[in-house]
C-alpha positions in Angstrom: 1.7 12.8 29.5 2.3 9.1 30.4 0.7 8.3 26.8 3.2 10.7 24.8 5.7 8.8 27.2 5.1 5.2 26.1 4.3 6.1 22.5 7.8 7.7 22.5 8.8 4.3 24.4 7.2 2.1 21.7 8.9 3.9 18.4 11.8 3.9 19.8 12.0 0.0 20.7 10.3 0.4 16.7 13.0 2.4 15.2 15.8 0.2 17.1 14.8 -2.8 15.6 14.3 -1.9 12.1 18.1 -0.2 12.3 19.4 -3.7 13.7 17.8 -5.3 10.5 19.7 -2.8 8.6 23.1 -3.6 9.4 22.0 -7.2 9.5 20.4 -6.9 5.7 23.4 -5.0 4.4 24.1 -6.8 1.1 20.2 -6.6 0.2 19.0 -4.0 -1.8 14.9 -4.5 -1.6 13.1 -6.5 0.9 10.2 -8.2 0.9 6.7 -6.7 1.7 4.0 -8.7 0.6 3.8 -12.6 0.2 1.4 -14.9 -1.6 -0.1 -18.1 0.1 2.4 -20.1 -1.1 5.1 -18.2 0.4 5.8 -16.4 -3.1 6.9 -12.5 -2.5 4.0 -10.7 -4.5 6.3 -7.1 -4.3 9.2 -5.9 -2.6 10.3 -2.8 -1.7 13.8 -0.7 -1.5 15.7 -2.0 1.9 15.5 1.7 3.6 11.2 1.9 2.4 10.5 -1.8 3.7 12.1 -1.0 7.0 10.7 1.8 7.9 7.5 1.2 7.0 6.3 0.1 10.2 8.0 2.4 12.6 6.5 5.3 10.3 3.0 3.7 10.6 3.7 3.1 14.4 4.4 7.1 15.0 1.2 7.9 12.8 -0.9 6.3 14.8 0.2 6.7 18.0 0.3 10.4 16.7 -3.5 9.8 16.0 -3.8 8.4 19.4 -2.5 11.3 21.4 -4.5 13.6 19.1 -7.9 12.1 19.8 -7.0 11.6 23.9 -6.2 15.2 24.0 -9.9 16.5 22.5 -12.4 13.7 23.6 -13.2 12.9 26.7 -13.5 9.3 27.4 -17.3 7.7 28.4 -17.8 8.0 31.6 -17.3 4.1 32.5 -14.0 3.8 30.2 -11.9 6.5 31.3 -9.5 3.6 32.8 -9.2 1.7 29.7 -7.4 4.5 27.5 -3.8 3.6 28.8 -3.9 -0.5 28.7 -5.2 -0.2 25.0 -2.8 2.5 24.2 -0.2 0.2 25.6 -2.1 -3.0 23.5 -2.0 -1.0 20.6 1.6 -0.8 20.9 2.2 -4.6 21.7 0.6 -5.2 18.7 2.5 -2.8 16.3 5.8 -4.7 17.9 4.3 -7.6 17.2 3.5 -6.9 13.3 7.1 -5.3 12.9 8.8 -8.8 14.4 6.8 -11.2 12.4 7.5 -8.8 9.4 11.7 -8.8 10.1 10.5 -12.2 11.0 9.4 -13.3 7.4 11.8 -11.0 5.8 14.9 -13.1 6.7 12.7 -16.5 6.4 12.3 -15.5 3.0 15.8 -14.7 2.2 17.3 -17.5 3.9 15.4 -19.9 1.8 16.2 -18.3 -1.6 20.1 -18.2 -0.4 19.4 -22.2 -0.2 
């Protein structure tokens, strides 16, 4: 139950962010998904697609997650590790959609200039 709790937690915190970047990216129609070295955008995608894209992810996995906790049974010597990389998991899927918004508005700020 406490994982199905902090998943919940996580794609909410998830889903909250990408709808702050929506209001904020109003006036854009795609978004960037995908740069080159350089800092060239190799595709974009439509605003609604690009900002969900991670939240969706998030829910699939943690969907996953709860999935395979429910019908295996961890090794004997690991059953306290399933909850700090469950929560690890989710620090990292925060992570990836910050850095994302991150370069998103990096991106548009410098082709405004």
């Amino acid at each position: 139950m406490m994982m199905i709790a902090i998943a919940f937690l996580f794609c909410l915190v998830l889903c909250r962010l990408a709808h702050a970047a929506n209001k904020r990216l109003r006036g854009e129609d795609r978004l960037p998904m995908q740069w080159w070295f350089n800092g060239d955008v190799t595709w974009s995608a439509p605003r609604a697609l690009a900002l969900a894209f991670v939240p969706a992810l998030a829910t699939g996995v943690f969907f996953g997650l709860i999935l395979l906790s429910l019908n295996e049974r961890p090794r004997a010597d690991q059953e306290g590790e399933v909850l700090p990389i469950f929560i690890g998991i989710g620090i990292v899927l925060l992570g990836i959609q910050l850095l994302h918004l991150w370069l998103i508005e990096k991106t548009l700020r410098r082709n405004i200039r």
